[in-house]
N, CA and C atoms of all chains as a GROMACS GRO file, in nm:
protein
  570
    1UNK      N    1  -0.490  -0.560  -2.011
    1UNK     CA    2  -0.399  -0.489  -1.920
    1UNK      C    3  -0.278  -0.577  -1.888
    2UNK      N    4  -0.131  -0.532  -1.886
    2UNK     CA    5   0.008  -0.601  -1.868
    2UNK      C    6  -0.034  -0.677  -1.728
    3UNK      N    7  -0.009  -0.764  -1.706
    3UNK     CA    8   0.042  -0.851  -1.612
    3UNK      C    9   0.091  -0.779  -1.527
    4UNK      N   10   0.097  -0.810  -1.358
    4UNK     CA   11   0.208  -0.790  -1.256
    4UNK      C   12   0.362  -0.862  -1.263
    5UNK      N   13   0.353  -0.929  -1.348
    5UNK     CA   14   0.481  -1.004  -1.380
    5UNK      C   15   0.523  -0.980  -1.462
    6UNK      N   16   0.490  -0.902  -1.555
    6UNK     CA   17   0.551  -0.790  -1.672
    6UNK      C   18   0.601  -0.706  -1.563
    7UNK      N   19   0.501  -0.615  -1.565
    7UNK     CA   20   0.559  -0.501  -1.514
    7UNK      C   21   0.656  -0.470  -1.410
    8UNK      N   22   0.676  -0.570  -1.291
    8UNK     CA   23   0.789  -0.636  -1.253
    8UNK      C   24   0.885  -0.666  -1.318
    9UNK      N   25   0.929  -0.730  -1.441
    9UNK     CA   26   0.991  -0.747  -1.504
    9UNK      C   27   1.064  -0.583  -1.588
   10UNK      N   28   1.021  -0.529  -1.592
   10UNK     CA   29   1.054  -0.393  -1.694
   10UNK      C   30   1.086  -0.340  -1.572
   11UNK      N   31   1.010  -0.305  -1.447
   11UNK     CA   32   1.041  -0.198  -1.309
   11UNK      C   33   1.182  -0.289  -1.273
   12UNK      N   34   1.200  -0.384  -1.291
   12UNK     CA   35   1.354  -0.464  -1.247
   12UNK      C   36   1.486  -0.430  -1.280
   13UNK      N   37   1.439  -0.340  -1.453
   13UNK     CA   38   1.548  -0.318  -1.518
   13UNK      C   39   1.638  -0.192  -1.441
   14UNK      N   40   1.552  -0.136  -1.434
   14UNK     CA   41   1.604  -0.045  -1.353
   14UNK      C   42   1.721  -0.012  -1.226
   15UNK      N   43   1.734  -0.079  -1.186
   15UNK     CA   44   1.798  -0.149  -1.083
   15UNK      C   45   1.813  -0.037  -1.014
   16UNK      N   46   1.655  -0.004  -0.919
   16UNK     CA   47   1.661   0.126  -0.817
   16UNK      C   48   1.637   0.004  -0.651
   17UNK      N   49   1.656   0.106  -0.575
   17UNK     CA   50   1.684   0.059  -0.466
   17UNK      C   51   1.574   0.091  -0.373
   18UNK      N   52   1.532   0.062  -0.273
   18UNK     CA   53   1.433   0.126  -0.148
   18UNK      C   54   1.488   0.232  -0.144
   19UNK      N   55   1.623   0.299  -0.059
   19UNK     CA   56   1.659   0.406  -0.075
   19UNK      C   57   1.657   0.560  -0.172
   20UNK      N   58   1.617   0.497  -0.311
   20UNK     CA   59   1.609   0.566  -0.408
   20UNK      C   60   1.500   0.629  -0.421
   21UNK      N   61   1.375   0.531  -0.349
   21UNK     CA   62   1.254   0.502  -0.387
   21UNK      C   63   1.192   0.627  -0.250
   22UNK      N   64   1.302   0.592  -0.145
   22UNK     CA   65   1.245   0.633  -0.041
   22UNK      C   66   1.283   0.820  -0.089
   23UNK      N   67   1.394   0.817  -0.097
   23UNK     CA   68   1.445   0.985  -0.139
   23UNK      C   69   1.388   1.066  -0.247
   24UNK      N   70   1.338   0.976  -0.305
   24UNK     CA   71   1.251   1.030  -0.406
   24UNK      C   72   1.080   1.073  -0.397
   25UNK      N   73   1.058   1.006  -0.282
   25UNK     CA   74   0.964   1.070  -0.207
   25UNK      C   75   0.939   1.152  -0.134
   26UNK      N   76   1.045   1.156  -0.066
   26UNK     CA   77   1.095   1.299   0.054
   26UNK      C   78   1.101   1.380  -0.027
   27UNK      N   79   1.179   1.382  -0.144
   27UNK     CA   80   1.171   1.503  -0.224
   27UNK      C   81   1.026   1.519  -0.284
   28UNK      N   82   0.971   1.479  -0.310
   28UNK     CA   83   0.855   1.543  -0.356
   28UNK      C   84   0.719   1.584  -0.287
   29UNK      N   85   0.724   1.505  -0.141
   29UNK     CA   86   0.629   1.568  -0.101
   29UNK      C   87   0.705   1.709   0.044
   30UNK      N   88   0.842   1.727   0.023
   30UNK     CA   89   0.925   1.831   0.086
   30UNK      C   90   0.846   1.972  -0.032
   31UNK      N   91   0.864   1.922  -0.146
   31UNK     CA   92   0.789   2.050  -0.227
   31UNK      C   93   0.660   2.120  -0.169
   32UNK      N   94  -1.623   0.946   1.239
   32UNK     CA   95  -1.594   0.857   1.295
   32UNK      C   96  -1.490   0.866   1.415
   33UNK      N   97  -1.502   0.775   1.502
   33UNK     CA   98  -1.456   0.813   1.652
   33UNK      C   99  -1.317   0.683   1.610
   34UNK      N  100  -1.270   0.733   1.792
   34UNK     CA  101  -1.144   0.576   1.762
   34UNK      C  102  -1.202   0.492   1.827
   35UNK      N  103  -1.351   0.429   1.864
   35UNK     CA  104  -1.421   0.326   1.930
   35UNK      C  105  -1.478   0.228   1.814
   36UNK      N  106  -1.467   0.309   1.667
   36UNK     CA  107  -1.478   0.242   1.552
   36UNK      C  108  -1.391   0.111   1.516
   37UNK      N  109  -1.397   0.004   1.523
   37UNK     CA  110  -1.330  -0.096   1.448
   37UNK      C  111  -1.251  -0.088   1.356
   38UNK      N  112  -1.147  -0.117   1.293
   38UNK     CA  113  -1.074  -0.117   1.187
   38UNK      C  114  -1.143  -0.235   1.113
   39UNK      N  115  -1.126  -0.199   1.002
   39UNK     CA  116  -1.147  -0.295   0.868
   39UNK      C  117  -0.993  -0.353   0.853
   40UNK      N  118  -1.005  -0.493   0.902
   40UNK     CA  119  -0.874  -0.562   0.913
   40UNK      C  120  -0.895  -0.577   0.724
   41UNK      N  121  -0.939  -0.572   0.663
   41UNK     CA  122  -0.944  -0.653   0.522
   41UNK      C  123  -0.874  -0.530   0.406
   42UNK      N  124  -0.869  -0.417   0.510
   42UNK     CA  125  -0.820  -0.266   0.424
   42UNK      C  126  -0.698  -0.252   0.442
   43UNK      N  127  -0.630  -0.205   0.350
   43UNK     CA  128  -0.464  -0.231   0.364
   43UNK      C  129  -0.444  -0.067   0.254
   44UNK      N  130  -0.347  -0.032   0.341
   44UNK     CA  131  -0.338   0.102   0.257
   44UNK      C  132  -0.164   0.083   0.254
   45UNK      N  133  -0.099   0.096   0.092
   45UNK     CA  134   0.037   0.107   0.116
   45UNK      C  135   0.079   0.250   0.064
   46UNK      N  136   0.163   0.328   0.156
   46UNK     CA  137   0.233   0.459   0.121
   46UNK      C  138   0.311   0.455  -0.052
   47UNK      N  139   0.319   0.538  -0.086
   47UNK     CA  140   0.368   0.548  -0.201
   47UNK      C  141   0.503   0.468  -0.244
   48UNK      N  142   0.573   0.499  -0.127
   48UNK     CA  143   0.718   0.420  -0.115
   48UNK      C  144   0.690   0.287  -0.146
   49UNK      N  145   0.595   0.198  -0.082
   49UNK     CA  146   0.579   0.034  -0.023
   49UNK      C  147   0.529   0.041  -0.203
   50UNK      N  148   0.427   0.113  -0.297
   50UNK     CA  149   0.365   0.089  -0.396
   50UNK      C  150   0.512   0.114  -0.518
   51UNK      N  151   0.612   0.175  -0.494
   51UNK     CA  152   0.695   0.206  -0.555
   51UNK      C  153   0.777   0.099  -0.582
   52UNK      N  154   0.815   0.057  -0.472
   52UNK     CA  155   0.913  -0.034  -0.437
   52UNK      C  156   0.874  -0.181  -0.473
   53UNK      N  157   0.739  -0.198  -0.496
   53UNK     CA  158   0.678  -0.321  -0.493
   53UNK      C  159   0.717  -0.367  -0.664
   54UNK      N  160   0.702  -0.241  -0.727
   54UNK     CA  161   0.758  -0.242  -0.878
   54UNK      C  162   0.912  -0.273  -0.903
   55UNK      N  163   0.929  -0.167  -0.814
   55UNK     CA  164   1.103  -0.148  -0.892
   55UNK      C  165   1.186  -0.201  -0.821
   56UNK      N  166   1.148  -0.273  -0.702
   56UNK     CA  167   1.286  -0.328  -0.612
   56UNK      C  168   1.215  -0.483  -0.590
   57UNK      N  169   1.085  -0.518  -0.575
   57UNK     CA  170   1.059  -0.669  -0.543
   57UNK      C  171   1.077  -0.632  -0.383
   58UNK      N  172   1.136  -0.736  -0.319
   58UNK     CA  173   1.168  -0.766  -0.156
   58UNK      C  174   1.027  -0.766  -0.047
   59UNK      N  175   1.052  -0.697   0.064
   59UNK     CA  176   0.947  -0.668   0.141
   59UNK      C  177   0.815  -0.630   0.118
   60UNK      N  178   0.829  -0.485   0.010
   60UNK     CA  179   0.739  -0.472  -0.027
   60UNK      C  180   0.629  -0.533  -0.150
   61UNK      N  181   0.737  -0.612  -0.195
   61UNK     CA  182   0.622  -0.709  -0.286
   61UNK      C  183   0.552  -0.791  -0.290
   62UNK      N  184   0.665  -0.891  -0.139
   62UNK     CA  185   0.591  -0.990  -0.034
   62UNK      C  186   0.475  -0.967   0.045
   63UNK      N  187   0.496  -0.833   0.081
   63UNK     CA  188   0.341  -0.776   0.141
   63UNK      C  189   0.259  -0.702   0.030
   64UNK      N  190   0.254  -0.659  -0.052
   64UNK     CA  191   0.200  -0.699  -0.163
   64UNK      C  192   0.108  -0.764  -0.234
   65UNK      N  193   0.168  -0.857  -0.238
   65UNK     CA  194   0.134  -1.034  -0.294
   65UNK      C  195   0.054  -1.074  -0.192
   66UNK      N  196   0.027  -1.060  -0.072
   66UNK     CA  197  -0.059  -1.111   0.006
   66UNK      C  198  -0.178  -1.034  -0.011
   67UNK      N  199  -0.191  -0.930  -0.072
   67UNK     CA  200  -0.300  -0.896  -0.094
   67UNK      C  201  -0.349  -0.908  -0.222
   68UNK      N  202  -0.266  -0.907  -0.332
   68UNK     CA  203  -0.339  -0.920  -0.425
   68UNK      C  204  -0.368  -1.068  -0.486
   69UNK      N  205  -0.319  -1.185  -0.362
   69UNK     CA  206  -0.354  -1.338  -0.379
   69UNK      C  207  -0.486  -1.346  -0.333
   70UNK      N  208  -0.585  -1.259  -0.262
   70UNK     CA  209  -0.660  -1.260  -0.167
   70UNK      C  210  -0.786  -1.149  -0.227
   71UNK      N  211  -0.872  -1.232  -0.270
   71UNK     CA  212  -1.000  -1.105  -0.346
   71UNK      C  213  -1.058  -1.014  -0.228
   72UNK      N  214  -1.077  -1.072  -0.082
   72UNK     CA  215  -1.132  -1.022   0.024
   72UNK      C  216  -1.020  -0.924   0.073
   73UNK      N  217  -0.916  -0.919   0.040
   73UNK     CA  218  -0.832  -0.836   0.088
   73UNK      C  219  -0.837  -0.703  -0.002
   74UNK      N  220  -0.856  -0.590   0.054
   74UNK     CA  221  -0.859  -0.459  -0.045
   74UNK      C  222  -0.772  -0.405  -0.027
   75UNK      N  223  -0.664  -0.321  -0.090
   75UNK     CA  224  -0.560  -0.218  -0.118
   75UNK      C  225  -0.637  -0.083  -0.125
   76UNK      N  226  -0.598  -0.019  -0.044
   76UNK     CA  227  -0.743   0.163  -0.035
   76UNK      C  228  -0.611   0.236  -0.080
   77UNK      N  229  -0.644   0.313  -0.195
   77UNK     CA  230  -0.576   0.463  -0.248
   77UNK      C  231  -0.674   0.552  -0.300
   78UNK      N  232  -0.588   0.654  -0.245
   78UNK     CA  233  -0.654   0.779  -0.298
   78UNK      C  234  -0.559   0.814  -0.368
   79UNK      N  235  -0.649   0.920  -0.488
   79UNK     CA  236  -0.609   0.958  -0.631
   79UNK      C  237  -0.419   1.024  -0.594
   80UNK      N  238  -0.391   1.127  -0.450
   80UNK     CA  239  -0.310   1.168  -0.459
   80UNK      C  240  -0.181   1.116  -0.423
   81UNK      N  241  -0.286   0.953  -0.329
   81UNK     CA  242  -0.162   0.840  -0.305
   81UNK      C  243  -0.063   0.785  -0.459
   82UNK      N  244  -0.190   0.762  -0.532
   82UNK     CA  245  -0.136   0.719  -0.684
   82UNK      C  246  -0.015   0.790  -0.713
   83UNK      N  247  -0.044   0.920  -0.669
   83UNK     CA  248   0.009   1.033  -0.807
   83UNK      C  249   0.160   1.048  -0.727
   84UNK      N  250   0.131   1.025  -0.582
   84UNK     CA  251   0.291   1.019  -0.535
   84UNK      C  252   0.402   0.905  -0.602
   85UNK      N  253   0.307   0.765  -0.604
   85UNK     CA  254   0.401   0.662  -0.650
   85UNK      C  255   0.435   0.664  -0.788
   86UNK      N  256   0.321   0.722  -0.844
   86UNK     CA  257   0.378   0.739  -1.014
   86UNK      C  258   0.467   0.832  -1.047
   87UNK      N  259   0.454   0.925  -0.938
   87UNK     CA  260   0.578   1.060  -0.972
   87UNK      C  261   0.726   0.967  -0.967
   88UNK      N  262   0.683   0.910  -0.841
   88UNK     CA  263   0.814   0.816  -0.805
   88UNK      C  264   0.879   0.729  -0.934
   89UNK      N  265   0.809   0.653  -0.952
   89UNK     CA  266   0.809   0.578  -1.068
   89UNK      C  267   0.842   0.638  -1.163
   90UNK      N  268   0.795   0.760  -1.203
   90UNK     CA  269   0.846   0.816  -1.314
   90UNK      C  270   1.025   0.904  -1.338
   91UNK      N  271   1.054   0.926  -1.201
   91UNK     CA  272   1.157   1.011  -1.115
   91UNK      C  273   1.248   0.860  -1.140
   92UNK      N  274   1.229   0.742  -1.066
   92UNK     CA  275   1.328   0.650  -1.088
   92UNK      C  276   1.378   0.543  -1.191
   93UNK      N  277   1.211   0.563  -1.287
   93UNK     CA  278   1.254   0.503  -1.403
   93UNK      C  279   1.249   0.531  -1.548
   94UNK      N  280   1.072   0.534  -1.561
   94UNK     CA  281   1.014   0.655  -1.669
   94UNK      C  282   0.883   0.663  -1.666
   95UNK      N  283   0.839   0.715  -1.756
   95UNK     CA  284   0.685   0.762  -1.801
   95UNK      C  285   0.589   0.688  -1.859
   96UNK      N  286   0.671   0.614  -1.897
   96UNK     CA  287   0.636   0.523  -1.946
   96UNK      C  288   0.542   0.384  -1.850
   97UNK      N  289   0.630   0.329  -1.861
   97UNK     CA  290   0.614   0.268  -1.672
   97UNK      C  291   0.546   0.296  -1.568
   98UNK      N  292   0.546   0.422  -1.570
   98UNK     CA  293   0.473   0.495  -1.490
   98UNK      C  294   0.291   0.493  -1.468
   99UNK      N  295   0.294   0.532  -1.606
   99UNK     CA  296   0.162   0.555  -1.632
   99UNK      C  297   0.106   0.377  -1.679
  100UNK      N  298   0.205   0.327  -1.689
  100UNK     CA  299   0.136   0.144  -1.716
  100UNK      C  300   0.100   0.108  -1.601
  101UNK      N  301   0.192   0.128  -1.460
  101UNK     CA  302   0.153   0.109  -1.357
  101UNK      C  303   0.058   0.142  -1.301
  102UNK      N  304  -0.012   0.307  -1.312
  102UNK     CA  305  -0.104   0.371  -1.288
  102UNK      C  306  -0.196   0.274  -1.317
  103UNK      N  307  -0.241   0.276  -1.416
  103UNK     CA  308  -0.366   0.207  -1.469
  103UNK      C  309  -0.388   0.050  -1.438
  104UNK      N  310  -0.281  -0.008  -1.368
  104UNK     CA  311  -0.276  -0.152  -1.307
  104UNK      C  312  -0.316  -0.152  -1.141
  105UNK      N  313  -0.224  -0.038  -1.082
  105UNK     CA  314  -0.283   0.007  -0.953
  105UNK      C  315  -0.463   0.014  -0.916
  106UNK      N  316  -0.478   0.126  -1.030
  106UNK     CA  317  -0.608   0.205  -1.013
  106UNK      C  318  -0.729   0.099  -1.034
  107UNK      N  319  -0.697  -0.012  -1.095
  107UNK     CA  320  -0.782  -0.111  -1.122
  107UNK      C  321  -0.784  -0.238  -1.048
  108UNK      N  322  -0.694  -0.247  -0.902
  108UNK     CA  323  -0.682  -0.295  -0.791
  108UNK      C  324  -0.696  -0.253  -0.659
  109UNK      N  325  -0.717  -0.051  -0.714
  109UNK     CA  326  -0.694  -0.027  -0.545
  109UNK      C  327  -0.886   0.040  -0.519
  110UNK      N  328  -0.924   0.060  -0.418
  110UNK     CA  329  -1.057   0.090  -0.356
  110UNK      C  330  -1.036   0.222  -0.331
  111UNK      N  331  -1.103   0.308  -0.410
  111UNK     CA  332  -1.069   0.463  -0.442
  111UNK      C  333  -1.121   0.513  -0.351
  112UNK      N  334  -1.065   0.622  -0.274
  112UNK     CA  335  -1.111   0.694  -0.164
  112UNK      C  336  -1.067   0.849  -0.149
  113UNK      N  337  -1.163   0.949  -0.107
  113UNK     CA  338  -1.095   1.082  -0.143
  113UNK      C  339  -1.056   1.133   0.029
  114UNK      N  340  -1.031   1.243   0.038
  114UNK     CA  341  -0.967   1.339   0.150
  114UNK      C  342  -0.965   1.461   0.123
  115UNK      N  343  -0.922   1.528   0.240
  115UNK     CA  344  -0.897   1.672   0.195
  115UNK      C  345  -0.765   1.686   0.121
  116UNK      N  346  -0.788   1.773   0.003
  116UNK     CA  347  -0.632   1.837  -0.041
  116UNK      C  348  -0.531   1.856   0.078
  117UNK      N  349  -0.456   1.826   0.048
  117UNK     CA  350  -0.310   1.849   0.186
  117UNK      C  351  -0.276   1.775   0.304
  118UNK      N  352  -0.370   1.682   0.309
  118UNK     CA  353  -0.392   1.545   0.393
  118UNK      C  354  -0.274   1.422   0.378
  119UNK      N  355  -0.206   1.407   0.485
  119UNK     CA  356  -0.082   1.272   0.425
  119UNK      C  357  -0.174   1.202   0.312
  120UNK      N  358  -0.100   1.153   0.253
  120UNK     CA  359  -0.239   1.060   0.161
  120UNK      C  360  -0.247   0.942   0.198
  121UNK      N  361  -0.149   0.867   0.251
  121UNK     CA  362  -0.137   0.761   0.344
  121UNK      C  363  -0.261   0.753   0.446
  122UNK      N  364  -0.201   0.800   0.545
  122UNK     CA  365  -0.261   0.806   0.665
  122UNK      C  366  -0.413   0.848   0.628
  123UNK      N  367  -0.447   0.940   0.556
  123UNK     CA  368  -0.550   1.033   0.496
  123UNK      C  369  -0.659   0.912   0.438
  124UNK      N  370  -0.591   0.790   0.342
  124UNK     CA  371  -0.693   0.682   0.321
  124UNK      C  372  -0.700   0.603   0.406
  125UNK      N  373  -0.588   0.590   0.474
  125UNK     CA  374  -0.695   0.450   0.583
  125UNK      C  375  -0.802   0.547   0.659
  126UNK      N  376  -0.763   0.642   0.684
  126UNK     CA  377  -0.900   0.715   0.797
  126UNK      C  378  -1.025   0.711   0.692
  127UNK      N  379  -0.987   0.782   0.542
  127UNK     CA  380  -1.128   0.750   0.471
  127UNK      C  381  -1.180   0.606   0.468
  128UNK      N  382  -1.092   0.500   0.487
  128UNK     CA  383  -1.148   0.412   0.455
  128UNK      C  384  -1.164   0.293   0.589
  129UNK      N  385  -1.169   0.363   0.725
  129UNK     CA  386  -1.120   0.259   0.822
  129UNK      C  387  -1.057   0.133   0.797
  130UNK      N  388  -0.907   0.145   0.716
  130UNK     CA  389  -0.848   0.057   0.721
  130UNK      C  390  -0.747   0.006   0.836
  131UNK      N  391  -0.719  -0.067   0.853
  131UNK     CA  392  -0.690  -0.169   0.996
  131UNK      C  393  -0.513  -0.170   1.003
  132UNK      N  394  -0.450  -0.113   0.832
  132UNK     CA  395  -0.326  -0.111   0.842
  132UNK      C  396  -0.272  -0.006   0.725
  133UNK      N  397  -0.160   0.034   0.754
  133UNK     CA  398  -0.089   0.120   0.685
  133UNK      C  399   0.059   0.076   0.666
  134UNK      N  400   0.104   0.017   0.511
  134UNK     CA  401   0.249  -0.016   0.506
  134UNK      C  402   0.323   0.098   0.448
  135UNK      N  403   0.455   0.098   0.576
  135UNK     CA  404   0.563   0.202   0.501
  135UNK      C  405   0.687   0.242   0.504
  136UNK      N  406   0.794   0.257   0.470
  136UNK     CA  407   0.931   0.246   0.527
  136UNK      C  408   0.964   0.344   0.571
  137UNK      N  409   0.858   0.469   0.591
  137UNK     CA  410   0.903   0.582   0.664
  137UNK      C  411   0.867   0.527   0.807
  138UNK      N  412   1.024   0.550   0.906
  138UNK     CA  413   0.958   0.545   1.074
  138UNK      C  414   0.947   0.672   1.097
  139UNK      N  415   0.930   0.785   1.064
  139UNK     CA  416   0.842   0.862   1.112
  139UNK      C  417   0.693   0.856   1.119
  140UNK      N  418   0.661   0.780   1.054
  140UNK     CA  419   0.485   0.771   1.048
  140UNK      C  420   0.423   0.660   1.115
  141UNK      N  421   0.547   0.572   1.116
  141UNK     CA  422   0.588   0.444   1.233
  141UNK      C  423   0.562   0.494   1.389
  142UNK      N  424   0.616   0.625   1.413
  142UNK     CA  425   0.635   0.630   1.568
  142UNK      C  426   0.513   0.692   1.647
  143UNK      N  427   0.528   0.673   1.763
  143UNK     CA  428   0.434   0.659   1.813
  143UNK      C  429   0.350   0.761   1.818
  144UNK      N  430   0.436   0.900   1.821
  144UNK     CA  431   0.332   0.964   1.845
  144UNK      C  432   0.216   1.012   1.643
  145UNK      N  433   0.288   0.955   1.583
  145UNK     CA  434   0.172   0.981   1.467
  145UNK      C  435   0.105   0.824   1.528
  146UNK      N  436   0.136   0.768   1.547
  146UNK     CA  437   0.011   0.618   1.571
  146UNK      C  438  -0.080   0.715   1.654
  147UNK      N  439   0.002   0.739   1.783
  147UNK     CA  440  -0.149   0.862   1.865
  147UNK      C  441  -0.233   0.951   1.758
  148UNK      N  442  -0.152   1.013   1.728
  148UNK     CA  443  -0.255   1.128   1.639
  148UNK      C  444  -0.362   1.065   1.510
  149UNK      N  445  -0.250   0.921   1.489
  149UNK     CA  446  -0.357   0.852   1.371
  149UNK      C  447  -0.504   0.775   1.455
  150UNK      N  448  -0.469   0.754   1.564
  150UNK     CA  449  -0.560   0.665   1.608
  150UNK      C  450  -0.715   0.783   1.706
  151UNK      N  451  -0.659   0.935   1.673
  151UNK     CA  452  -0.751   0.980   1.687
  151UNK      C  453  -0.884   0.937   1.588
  152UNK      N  454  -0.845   0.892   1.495
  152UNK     CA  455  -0.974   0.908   1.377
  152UNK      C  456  -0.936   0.740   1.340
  153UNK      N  457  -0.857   0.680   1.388
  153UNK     CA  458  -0.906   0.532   1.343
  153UNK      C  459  -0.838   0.441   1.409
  154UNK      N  460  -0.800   0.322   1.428
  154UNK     CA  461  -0.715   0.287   1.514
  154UNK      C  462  -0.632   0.149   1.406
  155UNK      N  463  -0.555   0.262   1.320
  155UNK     CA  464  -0.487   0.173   1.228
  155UNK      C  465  -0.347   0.165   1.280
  156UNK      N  466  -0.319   0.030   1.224
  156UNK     CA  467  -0.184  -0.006   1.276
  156UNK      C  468  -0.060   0.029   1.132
  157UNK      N  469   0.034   0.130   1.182
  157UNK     CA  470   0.115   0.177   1.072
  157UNK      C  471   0.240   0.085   1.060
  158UNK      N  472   0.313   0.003   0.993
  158UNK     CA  473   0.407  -0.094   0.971
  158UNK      C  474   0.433  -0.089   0.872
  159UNK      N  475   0.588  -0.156   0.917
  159UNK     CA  476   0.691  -0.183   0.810
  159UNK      C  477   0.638  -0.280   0.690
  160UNK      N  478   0.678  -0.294   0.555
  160UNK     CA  479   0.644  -0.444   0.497
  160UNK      C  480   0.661  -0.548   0.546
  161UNK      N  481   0.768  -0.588   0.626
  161UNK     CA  482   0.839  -0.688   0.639
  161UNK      C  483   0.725  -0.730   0.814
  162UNK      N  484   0.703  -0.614   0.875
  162UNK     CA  485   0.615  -0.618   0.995
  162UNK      C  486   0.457  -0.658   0.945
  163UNK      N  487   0.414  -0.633   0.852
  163UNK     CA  488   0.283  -0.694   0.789
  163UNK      C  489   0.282  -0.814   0.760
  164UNK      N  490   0.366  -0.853   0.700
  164UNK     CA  491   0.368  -1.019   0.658
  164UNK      C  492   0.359  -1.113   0.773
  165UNK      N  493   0.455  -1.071   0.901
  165UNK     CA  494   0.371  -1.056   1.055
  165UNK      C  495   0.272  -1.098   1.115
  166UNK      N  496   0.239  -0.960   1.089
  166UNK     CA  497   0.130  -0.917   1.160
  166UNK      C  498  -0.040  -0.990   1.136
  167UNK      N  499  -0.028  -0.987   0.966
  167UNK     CA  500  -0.135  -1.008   0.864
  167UNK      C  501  -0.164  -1.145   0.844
  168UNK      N  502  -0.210  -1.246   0.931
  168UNK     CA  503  -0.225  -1.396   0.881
  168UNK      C  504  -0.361  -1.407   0.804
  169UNK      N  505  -0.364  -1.401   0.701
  169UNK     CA  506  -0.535  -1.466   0.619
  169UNK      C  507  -0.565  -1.552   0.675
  170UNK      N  508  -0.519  -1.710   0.789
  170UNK     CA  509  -0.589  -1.770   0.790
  170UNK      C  510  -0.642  -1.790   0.909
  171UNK      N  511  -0.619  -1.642   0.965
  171UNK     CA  512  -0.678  -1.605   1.126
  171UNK      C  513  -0.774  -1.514   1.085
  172UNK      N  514  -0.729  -1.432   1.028
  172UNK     CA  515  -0.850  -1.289   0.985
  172UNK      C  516  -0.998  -1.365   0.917
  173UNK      N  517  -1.008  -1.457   0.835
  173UNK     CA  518  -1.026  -1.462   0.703
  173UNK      C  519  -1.227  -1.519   0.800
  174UNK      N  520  -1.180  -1.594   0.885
  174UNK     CA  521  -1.291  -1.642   0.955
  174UNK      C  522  -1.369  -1.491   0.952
  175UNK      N  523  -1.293  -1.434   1.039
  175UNK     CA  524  -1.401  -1.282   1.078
  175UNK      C  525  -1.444  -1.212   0.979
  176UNK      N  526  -1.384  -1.186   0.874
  176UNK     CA  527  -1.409  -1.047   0.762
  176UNK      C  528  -1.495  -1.194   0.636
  177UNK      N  529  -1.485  -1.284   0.610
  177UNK     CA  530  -1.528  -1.378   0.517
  177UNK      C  531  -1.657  -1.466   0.576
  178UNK      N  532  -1.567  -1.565   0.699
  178UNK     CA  533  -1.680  -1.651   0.767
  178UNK      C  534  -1.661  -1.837   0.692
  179UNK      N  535  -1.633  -1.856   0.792
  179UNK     CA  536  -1.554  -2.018   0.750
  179UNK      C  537  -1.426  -2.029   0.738
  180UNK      N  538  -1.396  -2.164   0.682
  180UNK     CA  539  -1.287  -2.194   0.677
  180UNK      C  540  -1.160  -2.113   0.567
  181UNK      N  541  -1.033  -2.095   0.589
  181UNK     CA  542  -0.982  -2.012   0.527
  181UNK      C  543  -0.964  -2.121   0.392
  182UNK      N  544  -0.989  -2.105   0.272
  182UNK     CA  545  -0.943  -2.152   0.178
  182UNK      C  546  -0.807  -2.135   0.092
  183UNK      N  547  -0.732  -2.052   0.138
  183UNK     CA  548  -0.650  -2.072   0.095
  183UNK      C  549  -0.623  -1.906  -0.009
  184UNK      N  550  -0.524  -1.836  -0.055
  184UNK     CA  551  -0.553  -1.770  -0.185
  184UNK      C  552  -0.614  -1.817  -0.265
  185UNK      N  553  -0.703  -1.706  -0.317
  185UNK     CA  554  -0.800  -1.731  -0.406
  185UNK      C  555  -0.791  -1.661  -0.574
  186UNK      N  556  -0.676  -1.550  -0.563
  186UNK     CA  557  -0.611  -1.510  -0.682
  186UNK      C  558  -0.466  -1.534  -0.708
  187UNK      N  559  -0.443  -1.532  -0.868
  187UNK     CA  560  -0.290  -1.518  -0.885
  187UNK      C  561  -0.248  -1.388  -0.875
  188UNK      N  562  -0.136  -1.351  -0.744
  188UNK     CA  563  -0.100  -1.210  -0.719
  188UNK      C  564  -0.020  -1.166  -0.866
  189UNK      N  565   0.027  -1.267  -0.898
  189UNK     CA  566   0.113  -1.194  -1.049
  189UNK      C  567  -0.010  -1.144  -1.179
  190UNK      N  568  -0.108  -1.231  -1.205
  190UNK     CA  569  -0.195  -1.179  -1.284
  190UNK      C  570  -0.199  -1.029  -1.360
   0.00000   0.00000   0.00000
């Protein structure tokens, strides 16, 4: 199984924010 | 179970957001995090529909990929617990699991009056990441839920 320090590494690329993270939750449990 | 029940200080339940964020942003939520997964006595409680929020997330902010790698890294760290369908899933596992805390960057679930309504069925404390790291000392708890001296972390949280 990948590492937490991989997968950190790849989720980094991303370059999302708390905010993103947070709105993207509101939206889905608003469904 | 009543609210005269004890919390399981050693149960740590993080909202989807805190499990999201712990991936894709680092900061608060990874720091609180990392304190649990340095710590074998420390448990992370999810339920299946907590997962499925953060992986939606995960999948919504990055991909599917990722997503589902994470899944299977989560699910093999967290202490599985069920609820009723339609239940916060948050709030919903610490009550299945009398856990002692709930991390999350929503302050709505922060304020007081869900702490009242949560502490009908358990008397968990709902906080920020940045308020856990806080709140949460291992080498105060560690006597009560373990017994002796605190040794120190006992896992690599990156592992």
């Amino acid at each position: 199984m990948e590492r937490w320090d991989d997968l950190f590494e790849r989720g980094g690329a991303y370059d999302v924010t708390v905010a993103d993270v947070r709105e993207a939750l509101a939206a889905r449990r608003e469904r | 179970m009543s609210a005269d029940d004890h919390p399981d200080v050693s149960r740590v339940v993080a909202d989807a957001d805190i499990l999201a964020a712990d991936l894709l942003c680092g900061g608060a939520a990874r720091d609180a995090l990392d304190v649990v997964r340095a710590h074998s006595w420390v448990t992370l409680v999810a339920s299946d529909p907590l997962l499925d929020d953060a992986e939606a997330i995960i999948e919504a902010c990055a991909d599917a990929r990722l997503a589902a790698d994470w899944r299977e890294k989560a699910a093999s760290l967290a202490y599985a617990v069920d609820h009723p369908e339609g239940d916060h899933p948050a709030l919903a596992s610490a009550a299945a699991a009398n856990a002692a805390h709930v991390l999350t960057f929503d302050e709505r679930l922060r304020s007081a009056q869900t702490n009242a309504t949560l502490k009908r069925y358990v008397t968990t404390s709902v906080t920020a990441p940045d308020g856990f790291a806080r709140l949460f000392d291992p080498e105060r708890v560690y006597p009560e839920v373990v017994g002796g001296d605190y040794p120190g972390p006992d896992r690599d949280p990156r592992a």
